[in-house]
N, C-alpha and C positions, 0 to 999 in steps of 0.2 A: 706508666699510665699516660703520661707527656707524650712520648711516642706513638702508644696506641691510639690518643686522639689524630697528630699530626697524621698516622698513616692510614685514616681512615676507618680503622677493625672496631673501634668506638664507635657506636653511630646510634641514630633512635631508626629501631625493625620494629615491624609488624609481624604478628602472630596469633593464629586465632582470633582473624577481626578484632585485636587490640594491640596497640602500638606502646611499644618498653622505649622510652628515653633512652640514650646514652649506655647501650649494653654492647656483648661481643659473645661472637658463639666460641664455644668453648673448643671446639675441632678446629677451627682458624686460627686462633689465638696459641695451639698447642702447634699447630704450622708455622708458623709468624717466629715462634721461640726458636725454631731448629731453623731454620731460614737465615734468623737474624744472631745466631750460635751464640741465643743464651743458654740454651739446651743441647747435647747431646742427642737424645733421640727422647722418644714419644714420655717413655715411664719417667725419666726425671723430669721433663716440661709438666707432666701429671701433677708430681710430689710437689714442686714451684709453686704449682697452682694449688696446691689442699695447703701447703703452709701460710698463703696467705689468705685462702678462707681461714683457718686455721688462729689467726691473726686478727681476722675482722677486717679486714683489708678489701675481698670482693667477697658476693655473696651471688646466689641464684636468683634472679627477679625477681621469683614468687617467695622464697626459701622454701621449696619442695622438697631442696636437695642439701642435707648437709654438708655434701663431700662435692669434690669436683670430677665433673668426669668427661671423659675424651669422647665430646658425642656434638650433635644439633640442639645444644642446650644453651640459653639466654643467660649470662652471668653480667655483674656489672660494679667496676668499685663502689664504695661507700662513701667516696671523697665526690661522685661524681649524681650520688643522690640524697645528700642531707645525712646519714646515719654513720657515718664513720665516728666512732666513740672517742672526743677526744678529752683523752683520760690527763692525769695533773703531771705525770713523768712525761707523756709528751709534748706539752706547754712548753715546758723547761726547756724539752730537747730543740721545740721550735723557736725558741727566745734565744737558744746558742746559737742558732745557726744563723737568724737573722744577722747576730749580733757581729759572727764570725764573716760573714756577707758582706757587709759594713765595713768591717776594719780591713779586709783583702782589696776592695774596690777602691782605696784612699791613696794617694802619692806617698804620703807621707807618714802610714801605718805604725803605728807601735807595735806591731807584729813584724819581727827579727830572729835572725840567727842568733843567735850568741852562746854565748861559751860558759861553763861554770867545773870547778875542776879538771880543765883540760877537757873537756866533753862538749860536743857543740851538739845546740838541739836547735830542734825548726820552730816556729811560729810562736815561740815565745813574746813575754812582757812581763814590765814590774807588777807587783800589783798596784802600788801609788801611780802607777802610768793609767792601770786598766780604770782607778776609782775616777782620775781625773778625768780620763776620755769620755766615759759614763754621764756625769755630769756635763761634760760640755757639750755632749750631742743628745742633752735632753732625755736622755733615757733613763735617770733617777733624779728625785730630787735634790738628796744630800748624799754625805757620806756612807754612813751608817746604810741607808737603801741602799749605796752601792757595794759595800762589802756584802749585803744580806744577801744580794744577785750571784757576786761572786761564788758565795758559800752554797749557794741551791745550784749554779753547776758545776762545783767541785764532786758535790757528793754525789752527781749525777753523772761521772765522768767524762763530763765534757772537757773541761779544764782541768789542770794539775798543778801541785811544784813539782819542776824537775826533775828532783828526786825523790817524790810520794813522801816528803817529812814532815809537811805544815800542811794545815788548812788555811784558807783563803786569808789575808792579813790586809791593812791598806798599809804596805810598807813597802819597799826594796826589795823583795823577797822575789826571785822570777820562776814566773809560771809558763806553762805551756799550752795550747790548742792539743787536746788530746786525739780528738776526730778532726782528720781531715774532710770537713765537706764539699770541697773539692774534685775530690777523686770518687773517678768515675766506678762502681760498685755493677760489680757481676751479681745478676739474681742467684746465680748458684752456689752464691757466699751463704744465702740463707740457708740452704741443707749442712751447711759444715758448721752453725748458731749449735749450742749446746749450750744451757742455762745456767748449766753448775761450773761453765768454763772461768776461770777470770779473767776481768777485763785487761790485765798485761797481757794476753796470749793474742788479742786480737784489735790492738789500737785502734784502729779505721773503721772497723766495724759500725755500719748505723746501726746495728744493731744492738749493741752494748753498750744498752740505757741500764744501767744499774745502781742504786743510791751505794755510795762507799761510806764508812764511818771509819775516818781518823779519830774520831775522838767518842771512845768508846762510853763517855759520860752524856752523851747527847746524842740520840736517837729519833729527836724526829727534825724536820728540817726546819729551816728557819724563813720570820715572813714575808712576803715580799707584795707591795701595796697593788692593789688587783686593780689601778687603772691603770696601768703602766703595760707594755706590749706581752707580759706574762699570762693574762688573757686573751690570748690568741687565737683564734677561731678561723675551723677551714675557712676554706673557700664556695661557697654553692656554686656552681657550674649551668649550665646551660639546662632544664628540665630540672633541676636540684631545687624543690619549693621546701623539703624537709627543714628546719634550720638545727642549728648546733648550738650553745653558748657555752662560754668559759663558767666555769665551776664557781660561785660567790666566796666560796672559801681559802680565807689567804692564805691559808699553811698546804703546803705540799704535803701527799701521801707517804709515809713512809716505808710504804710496800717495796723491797727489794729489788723486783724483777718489775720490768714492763709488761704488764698485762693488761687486756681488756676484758670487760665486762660482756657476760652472756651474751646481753640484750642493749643495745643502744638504746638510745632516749631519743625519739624522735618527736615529744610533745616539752621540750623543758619550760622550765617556768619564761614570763614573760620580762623583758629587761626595762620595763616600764616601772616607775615608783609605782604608779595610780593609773587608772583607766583615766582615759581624753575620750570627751564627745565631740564629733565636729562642730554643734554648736561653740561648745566652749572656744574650740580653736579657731571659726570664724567668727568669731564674736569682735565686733569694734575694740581696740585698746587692748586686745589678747597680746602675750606677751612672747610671740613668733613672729618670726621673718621665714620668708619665701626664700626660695633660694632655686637655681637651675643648674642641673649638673648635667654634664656631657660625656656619656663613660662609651669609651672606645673596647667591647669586647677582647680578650684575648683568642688563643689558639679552645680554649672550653669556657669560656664565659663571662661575669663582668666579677664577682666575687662578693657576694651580698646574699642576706637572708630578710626575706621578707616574711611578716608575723600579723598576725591579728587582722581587724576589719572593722569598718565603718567609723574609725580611718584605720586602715593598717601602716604600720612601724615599720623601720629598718632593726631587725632584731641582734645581725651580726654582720658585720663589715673582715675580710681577709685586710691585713695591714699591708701586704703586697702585691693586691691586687689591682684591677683598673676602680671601679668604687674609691674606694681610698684614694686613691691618686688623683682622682678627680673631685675629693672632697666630702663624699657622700659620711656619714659618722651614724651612729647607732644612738636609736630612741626618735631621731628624725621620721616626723612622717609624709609620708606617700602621697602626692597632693595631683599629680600629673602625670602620664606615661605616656610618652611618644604624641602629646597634642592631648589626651581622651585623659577627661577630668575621672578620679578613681575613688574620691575619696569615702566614695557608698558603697562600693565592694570588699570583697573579703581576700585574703592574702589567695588561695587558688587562684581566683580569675585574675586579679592581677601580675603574678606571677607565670599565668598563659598568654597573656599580654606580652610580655614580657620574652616571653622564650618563642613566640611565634611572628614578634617585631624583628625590625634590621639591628643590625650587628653595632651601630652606631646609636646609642641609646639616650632620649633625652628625657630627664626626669626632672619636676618640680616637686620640693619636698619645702616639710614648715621643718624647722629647728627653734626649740625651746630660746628664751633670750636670758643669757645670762643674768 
């Protein structure tokens, strides 16, 4: 999708005197794949493209079309318009990865070779190393929260021991990175995905989200406290006013397989305790601060969802996106955009504001005071 935007086959087209955000024709895109030999020729670049409809991954502009087809037809991911389903196995998966992000980027990594009966395995750690790092970079509170992390991506095969004997422990006991998310993943790994495979047959696989149970006494996963980055929400991108939020529900799914749901949810509830009037919130001795953020777009967007009206909220913030990085946080509201006071409008117009301003974006928002 990263690609597609950089090489342009992403873009907002007109059609029938009405203009699609962020789509690609499907006859380019089936060009694009044989060109850039993620394909073979036409019919597997096809199949590519229906398994990740297939997925919930892109869909048609309109959904006229359930299938994908090799023609002059408008498609568009779902990451790239608010509706991409993100379901509680791929929380997890995206909380490994960050996590695994993390620990590769460090000098001083507790991700090592090391050896255990004569066997040397790659990207290993203790677990008392993984609980402690955990804790020191803020990403659990205590102990116990960080075994609980460990334990929802074990069963998620992201992590492992060594030798598949233990479940997650806070001890000496060494585990491994079972996905390398590193390496760089052919599309046509997907046609070779089979559901009933097991996950030893295909280690690297992102595809091979599957919950494992070592311990056939315990079935559903264990909880893990929902302010913590386990709540992870896309990114909304450039024309993406749709918004996403993470699930309120601490316990992970038990569902086996990664699957998506039918229908996305593209109205979720709102992450607000209580409706705010702008009275309230300008009222003398209100108990907000002003704040100025300055978010530097990326290659697709700043990575924010914007919700409600008169005032509208920041409903979902991406934890590594520009927003984030420049401080913006969820429940804040919308006070300023680009100079032009907003706080009487409704998330649409401001959110066209927004996608039809410079790439360098300046916002005033209130934040609650502790």
């Amino acid at each position: 999708r990263l690609r597609l935007h950089d090489g342009k086959l992403i873009k907002d087209r007109r059609f029938h005197l009405r203009t699609y955000p962020n789509c690609f024709v499907a006859k380019e895109l089936t060009d694009w794949l044989i060109d850039h030999k993620e394909a073979p020729d036409r019919e597997t670049g096809i199949r590519l493209m229906q398994k990740l409809m297939d997925h919930y991954i892109i869909h048609h502009v309109c959904d006229e079309h359930s299938d994908y087809k090799d023609a002059k037809l408008l498609y568009r991911f779902r990451k790239d318009d608010g509706t991409f389903p993100l379901s509680k196995d791929v929380k997890v998966f995206m909380r490994g990865q960050s996590l695994y992000e993390k620990l590769v980027s460090v000098e001083e990594s507790i991700l090592k070779v090391r050896e255990e009966n004569s066997v040397k395995y790659q990207r290993t750690f203790l677990g008392c190393e993984m609980v402690d790092w955990l804790i020191q970079e803020g990403e659990v509170e205590n102990r116990q929260e960080a075994v609980e992390l460990g334990r929802a991506l074990l069963e998620h095969g992201i992590i492992q021991h060594v030798s598949n004997r233990h479940h997650f422990f806070d001890s000496d006991i060494l585990y491994q990175f079972w996905i390398n998310f590193r390496r760089r993943r052919r599309l046509t790994e997907l046609l070779n995905e089979n559901s009933s495979r097991a996950l030893s047959e295909s280690p690297d696989s992102p595809f091979c989200l599957r919950k494992l149970n070592p311990d056939p006494g315990n079935t559903s996963f264990l909880s893990v406290q929902t302010n913590k980055e386990i709540k992870i929400v896309s990114a909304v991108r450039r024309s993406s006013i749709t918004s996403l939020s993470g699930n309120s529900n601490p316990y992970f799914s038990a569902a086996p397989t990664l699957v998506f749901p039918p229908v996305a949810e593209c109205n979720p509830k709102s992450v607000l305790k209580r409706p705010v009037t702008n009275e309230e919130l300008l009222s003398p001795g209100a108990p907000y601060v002003k704040k100025t953020l300055t978010i530097v777009g990326d290659a697709v967007g700043w990575g924010f969802v914007v919700r409600g009206g008169r005032p509208c909220h920041i409903q979902a913030v991406d934890p590594g996106g520009p927003a984030a990085a420049a401080g913006m946080k969820v429940c804040q509201f919308v006070f300023s955009v680009n100079g032009v006071y907003v706080l009487h409008l409704d998330y649409q117009t401001i959110s066209s504001l927004i996608m039809t301003g410079p790439r360098t974006l300046v916002m005033e928002v209130m934040e609650a005071i502790e």
